[in-house]
N, CA, C and O atoms as a GROMACS GRO file, in nm:
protein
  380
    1UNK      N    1   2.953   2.405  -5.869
    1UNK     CA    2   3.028   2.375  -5.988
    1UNK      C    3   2.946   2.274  -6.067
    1UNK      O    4   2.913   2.170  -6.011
    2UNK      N    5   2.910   2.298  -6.202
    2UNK     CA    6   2.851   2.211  -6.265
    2UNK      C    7   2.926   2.173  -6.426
    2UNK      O    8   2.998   2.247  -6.492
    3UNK      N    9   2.904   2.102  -6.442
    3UNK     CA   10   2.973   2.036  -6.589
    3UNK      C   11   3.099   2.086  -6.586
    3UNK      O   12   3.117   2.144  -6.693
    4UNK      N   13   3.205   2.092  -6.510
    4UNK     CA   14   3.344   2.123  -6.551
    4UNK      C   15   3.436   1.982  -6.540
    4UNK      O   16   3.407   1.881  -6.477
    5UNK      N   17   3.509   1.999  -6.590
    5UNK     CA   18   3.625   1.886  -6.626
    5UNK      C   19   3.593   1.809  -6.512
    5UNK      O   20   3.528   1.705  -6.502
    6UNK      N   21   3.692   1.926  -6.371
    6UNK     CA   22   3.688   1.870  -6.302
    6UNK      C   23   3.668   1.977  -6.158
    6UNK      O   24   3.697   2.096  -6.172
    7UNK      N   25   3.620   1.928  -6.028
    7UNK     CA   26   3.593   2.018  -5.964
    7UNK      C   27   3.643   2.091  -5.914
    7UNK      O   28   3.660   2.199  -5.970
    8UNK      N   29   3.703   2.061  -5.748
    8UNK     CA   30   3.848   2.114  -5.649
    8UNK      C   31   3.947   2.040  -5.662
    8UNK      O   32   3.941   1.918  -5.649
    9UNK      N   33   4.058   2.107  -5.691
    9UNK     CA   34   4.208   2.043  -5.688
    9UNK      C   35   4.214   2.112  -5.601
    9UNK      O   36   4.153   2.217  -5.584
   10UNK      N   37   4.344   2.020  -5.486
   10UNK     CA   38   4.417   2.073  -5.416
   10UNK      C   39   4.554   1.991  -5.494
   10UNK      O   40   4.560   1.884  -5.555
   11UNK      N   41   4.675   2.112  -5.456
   11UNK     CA   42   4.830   2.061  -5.509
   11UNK      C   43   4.936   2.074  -5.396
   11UNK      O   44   4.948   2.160  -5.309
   12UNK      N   45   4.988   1.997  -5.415
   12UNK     CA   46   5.139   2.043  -5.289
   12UNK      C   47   5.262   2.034  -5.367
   12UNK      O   48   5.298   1.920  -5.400
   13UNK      N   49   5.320   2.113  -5.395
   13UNK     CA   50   5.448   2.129  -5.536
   13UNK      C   51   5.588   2.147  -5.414
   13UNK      O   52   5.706   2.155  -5.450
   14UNK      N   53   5.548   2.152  -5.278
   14UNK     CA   54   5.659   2.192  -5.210
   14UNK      C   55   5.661   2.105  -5.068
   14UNK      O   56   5.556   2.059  -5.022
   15UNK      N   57   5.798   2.085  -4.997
   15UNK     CA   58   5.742   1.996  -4.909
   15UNK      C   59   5.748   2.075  -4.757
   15UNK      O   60   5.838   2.083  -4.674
   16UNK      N   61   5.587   2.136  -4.761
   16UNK     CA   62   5.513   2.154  -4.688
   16UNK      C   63   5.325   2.116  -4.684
   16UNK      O   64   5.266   2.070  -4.782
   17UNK      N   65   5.264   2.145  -4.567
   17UNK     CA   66   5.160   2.075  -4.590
   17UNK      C   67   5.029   2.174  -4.666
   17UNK      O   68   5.017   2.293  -4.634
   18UNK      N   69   4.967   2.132  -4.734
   18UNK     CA   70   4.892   2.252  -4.805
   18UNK      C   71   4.742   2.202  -4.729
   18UNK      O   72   4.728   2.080  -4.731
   19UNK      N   73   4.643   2.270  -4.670
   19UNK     CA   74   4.514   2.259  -4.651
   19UNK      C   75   4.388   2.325  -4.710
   19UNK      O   76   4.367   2.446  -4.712
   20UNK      N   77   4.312   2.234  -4.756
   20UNK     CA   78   4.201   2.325  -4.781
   20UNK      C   79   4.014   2.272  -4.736
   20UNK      O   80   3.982   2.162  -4.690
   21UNK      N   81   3.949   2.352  -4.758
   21UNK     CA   82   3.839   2.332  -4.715
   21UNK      C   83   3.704   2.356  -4.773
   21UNK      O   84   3.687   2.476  -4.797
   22UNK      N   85   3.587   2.269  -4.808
   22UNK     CA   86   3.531   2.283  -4.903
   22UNK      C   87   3.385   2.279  -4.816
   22UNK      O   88   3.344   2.179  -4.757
   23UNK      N   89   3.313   2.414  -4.822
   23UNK     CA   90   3.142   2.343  -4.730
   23UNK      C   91   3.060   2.380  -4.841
   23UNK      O   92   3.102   2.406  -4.954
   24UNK      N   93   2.905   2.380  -4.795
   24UNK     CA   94   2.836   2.404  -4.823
   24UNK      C   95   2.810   2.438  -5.019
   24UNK      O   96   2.772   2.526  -5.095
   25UNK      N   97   2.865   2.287  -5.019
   25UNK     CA   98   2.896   2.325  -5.178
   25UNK      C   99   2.824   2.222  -5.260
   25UNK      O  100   2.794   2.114  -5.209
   26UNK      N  101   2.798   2.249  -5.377
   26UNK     CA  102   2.728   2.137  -5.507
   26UNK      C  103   2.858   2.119  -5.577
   26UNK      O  104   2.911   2.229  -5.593
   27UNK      N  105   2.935   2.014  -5.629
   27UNK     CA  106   3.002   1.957  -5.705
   27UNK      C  107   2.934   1.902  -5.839
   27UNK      O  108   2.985   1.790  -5.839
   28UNK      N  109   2.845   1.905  -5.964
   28UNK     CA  110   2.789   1.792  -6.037
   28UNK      C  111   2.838   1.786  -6.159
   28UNK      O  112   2.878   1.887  -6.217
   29UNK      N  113   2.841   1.658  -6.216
   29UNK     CA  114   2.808   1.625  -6.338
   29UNK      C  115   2.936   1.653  -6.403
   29UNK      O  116   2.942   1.672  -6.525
   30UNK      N  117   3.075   1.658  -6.299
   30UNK     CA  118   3.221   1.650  -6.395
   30UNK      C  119   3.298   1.554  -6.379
   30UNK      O  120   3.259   1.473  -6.294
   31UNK      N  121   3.428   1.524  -6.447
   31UNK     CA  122   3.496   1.386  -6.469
   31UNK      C  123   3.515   1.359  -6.296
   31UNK      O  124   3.456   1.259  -6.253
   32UNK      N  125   3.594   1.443  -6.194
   32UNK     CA  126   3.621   1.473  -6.101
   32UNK      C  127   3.584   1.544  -5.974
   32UNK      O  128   3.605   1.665  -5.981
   33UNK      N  129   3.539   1.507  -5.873
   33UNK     CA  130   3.453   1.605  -5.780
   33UNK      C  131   3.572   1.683  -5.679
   33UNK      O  132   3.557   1.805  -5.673
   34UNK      N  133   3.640   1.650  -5.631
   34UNK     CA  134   3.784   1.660  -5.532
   34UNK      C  135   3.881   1.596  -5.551
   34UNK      O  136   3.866   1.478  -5.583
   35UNK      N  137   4.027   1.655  -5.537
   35UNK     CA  138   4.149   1.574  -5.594
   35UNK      C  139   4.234   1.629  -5.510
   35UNK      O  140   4.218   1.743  -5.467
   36UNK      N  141   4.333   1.554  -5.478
   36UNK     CA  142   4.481   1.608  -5.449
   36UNK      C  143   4.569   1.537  -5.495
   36UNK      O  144   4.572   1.423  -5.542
   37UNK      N  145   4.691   1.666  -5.465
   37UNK     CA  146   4.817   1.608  -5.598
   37UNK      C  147   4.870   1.676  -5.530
   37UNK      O  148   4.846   1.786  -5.479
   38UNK      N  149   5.010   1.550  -5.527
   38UNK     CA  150   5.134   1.625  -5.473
   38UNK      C  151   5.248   1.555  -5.581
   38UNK      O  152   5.252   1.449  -5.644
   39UNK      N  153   5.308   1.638  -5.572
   39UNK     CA  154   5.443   1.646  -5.674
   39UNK      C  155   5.577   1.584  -5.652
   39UNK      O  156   5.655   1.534  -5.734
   40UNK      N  157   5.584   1.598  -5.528
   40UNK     CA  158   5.735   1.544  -5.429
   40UNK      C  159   5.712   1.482  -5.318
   40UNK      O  160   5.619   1.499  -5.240
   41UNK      N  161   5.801   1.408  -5.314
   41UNK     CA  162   5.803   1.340  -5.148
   41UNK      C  163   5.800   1.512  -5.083
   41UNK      O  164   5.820   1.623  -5.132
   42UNK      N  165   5.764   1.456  -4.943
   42UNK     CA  166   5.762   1.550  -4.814
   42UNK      C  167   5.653   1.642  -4.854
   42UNK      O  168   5.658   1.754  -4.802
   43UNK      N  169   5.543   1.614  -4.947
   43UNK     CA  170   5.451   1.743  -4.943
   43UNK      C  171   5.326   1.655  -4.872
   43UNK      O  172   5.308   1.535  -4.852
   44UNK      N  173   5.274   1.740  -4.852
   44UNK     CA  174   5.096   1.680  -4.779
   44UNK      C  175   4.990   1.765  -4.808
   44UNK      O  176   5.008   1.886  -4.813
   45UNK      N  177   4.878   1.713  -4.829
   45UNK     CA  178   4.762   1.778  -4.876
   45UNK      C  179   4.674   1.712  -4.808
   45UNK      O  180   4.669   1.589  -4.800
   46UNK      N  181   4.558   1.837  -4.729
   46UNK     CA  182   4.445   1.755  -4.666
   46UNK      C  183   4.340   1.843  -4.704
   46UNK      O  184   4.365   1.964  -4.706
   47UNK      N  185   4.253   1.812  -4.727
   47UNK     CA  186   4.111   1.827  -4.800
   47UNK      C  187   3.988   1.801  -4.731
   47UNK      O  188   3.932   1.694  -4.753
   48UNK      N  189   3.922   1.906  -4.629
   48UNK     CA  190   3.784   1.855  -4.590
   48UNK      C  191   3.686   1.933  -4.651
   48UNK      O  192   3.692   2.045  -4.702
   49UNK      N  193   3.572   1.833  -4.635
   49UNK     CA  194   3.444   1.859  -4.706
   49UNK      C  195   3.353   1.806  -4.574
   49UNK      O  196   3.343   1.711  -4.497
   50UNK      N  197   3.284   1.963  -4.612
   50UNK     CA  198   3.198   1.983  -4.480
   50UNK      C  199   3.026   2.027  -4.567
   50UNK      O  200   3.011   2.119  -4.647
   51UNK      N  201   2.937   1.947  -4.529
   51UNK     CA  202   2.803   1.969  -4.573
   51UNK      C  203   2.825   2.025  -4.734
   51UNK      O  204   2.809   2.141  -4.770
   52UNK      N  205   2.863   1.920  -4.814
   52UNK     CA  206   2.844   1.964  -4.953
   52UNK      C  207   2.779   1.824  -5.015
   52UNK      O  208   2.762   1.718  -4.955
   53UNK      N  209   2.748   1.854  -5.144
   53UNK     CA  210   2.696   1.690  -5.220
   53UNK      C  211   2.829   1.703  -5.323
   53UNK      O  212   2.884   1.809  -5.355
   54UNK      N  213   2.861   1.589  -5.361
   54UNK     CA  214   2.909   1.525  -5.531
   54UNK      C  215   2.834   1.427  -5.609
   54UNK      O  216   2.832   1.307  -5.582
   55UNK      N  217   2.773   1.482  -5.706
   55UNK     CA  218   2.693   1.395  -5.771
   55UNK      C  219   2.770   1.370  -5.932
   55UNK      O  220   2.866   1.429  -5.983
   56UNK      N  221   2.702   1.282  -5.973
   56UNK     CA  222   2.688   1.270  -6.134
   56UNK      C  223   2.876   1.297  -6.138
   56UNK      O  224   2.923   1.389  -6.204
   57UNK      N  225   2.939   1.228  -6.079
   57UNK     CA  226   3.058   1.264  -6.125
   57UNK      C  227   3.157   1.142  -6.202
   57UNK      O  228   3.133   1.040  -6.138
   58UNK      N  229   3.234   1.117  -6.285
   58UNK     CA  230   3.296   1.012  -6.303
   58UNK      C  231   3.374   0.949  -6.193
   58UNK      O  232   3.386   0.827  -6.181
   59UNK      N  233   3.449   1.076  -6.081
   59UNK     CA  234   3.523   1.012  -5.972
   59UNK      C  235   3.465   1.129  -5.910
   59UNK      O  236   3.463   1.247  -5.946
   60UNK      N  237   3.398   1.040  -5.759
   60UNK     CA  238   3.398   1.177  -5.650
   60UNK      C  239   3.519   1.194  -5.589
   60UNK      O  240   3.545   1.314  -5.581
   61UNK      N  241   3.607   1.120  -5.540
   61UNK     CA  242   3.752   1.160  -5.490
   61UNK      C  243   3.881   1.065  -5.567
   61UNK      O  244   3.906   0.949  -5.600
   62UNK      N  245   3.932   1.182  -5.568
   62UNK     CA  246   4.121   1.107  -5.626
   62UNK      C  247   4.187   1.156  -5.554
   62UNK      O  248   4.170   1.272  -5.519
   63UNK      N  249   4.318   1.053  -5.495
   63UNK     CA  250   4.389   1.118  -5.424
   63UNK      C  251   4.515   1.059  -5.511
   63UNK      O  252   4.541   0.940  -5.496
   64UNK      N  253   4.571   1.114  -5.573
   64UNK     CA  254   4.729   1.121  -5.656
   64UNK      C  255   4.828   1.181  -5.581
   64UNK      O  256   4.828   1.302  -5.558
   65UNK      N  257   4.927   1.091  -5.536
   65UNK     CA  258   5.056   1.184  -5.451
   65UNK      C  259   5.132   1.101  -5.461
   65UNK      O  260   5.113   0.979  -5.462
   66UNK      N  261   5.278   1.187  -5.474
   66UNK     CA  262   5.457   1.108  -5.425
   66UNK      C  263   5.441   1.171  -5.307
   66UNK      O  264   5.540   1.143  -5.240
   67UNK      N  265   5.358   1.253  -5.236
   67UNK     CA  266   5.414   1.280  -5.084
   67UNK      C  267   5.239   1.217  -5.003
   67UNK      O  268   5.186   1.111  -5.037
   68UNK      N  269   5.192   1.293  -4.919
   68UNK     CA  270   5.114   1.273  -4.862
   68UNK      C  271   4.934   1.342  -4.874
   68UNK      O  272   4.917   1.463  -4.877
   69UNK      N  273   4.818   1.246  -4.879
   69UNK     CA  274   4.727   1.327  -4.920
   69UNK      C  275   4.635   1.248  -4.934
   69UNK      O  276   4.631   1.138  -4.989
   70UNK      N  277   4.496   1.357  -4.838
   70UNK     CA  278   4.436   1.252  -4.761
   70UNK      C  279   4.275   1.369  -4.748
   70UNK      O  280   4.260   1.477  -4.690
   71UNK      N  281   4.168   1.276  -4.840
   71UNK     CA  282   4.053   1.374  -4.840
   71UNK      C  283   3.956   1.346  -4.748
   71UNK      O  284   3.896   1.239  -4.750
   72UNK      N  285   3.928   1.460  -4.640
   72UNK     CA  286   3.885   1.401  -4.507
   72UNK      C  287   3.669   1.445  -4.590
   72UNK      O  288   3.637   1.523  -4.679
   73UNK      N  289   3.565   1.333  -4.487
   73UNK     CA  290   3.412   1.360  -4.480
   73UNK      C  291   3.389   1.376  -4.372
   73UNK      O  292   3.403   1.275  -4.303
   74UNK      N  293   3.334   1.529  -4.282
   74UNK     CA  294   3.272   1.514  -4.211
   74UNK      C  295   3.185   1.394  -4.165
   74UNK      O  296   3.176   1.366  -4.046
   75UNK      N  297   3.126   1.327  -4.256
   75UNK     CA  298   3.029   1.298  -4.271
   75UNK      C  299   2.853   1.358  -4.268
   75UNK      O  300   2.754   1.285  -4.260
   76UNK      N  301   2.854   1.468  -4.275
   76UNK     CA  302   2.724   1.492  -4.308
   76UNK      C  303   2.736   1.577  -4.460
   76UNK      O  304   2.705   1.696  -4.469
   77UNK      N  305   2.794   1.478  -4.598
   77UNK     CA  306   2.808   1.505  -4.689
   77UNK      C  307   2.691   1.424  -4.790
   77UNK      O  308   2.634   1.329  -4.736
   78UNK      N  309   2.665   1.444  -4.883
   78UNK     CA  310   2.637   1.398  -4.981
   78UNK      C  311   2.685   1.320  -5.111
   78UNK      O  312   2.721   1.383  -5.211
   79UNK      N  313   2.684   1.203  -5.107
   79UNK     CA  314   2.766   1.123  -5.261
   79UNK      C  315   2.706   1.034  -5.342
   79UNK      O  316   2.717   0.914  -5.317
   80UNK      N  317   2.623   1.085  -5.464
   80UNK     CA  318   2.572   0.998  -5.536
   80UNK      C  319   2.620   0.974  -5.642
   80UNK      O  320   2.716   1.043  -5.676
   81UNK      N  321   2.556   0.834  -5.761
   81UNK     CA  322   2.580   0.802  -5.857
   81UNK      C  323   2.703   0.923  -5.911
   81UNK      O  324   2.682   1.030  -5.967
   82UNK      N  325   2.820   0.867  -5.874
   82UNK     CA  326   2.953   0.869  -5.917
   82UNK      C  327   2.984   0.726  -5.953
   82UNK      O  328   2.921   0.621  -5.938
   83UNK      N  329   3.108   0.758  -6.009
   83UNK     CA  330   3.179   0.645  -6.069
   83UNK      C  331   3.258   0.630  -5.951
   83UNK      O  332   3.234   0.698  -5.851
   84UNK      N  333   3.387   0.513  -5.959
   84UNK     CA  334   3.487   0.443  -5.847
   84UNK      C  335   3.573   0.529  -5.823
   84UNK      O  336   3.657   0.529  -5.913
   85UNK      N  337   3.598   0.617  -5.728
   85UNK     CA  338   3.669   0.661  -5.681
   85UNK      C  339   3.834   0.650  -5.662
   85UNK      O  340   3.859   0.530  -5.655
   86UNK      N  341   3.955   0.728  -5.651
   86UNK     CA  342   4.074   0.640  -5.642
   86UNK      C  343   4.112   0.690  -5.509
   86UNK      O  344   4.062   0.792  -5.462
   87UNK      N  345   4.206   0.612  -5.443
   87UNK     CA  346   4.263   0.675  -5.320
   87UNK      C  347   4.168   0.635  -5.202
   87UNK      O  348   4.071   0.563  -5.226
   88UNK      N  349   4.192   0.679  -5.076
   88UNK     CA  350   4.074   0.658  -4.967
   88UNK      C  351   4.008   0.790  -4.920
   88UNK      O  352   4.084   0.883  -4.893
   89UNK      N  353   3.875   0.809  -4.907
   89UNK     CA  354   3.832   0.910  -4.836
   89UNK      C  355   3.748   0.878  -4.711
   89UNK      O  356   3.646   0.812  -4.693
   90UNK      N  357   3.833   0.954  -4.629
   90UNK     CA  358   3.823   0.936  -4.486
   90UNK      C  359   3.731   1.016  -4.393
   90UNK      O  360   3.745   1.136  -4.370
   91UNK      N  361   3.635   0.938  -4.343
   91UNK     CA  362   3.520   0.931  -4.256
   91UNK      C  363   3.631   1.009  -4.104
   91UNK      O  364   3.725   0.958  -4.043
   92UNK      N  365   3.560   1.153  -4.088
   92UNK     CA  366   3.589   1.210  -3.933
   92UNK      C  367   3.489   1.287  -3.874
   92UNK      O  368   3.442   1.394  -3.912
   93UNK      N  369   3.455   1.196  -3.748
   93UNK     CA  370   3.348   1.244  -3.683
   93UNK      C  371   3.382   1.413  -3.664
   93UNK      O  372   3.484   1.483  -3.663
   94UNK      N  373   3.230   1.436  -3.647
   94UNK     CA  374   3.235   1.595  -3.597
   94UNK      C  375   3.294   1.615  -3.431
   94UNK      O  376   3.282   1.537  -3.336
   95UNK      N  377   3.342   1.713  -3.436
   95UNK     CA  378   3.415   1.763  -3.290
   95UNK      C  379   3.240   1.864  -3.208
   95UNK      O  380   3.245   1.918  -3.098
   0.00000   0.00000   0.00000
C-alpha cells in the first residue's frame, strides 16, 4: 500500500471479537499504517503483523475503541520514520 489515506483498518461494530492478520506486507507514505476501531463496549479487535515494514507514515499504529483493541508485533517487523503513534502496540514473541 502506498500513498493512501490510510492503510489497514480493522472495525468491531458488534460485541464480538473481530481478528485480523497482516504479513509480508509494505505499508508507506500514508496518514495511517494499522488501526482499530471499535464502536461499542463488548467488541474486541486484534491485529497482528507478521514480517511487514510501515514507513513514511504520519501514525504507524492507532488503536481507537469503546470496547477492546489491541495491535499485536511479532517482532520481526519493520518501523521507520513515522510520526507518534496512538494506543499501545504490543511486542509477542514468536511461538
Amino acid at each position: 500500500m502506498l500513498a493512501n489515506a490510510s492503510g489497514v483498518g480493522v472495525f468491531g461494530d458488534v460485541a464480538e471479537t473481530t481478528t485480523a492478520g497482516i504479513s509480508d506486507s509494505i505499508i508507506s507514505c500514508g496518514a495511517v499504517g494499522v488501526y482499530t476501531q471499535t464502536s461499542i463496549a463488548g467488541a474486541a479487535v486484534r491485529v497482528s503483523v507478521i514480517r511487514s515494514t510501515i514507513e513514511h507514515t504520519t501514525s504507524a499504529a492507532v488503536v481507537s475503541n469503546m470496547g477492546s483493541g489491541v495491535i499485536l508485533s511479532l517482532g520481526n517487523n519493520h518501523f521507520t520514520d513515522n510520526g507518534s503513534s496512538e494506543g499501545v502496540l504490543t511486542p509477542t514473541p514468536p511461538k
